[in-house]
N, C-alpha and C positions, 0 to 999 in steps of 0.2 A: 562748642557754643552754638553755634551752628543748630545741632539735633534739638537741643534745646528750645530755640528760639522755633521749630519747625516744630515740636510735639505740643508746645504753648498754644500756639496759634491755631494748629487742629484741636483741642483740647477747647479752644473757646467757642468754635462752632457746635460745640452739643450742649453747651449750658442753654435752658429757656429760659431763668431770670435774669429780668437786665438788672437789679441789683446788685447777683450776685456776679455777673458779668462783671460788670465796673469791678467789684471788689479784686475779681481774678485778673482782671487787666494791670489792677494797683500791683499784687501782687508777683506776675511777673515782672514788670518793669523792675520791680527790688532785688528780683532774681538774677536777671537780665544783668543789672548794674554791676552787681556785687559778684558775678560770674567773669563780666568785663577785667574787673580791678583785680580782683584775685585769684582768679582760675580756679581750679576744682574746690578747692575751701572758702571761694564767695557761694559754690554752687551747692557745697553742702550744709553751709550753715545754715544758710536762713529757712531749708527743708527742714533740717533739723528741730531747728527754735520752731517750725511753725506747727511740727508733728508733737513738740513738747507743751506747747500753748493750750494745743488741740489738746489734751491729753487732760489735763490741768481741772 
């Protein structure tokens, strides 16, 4: 969780828009959460749903 929270956080200093910033911050936080509650399959999921959204 740990690596996680450490590749997020460098990952948000090369965004230039602060909208999409915001957006990315929502989004890890969900990750963040759902990583906490259920370990590797909080962490897969909501990548998953959001590569399948993405897709959509």
């Amino acid at each position: 969780m740990i690596v996680v929270i450490a590749i997020s956080s460098i990952a948000a200093f090369t965004l230039v828009n602060q909208s999409f910033v915001t957006a990315m911050s929502i989004f890890r936080l969900i990750i963040i959460m759902a990583s906490a509650f259920f370990g590797l399959f909080g962490f897969l999921f909501p990548c998953f749903s959001s590569f399948y959204t993405l897709r959509i």
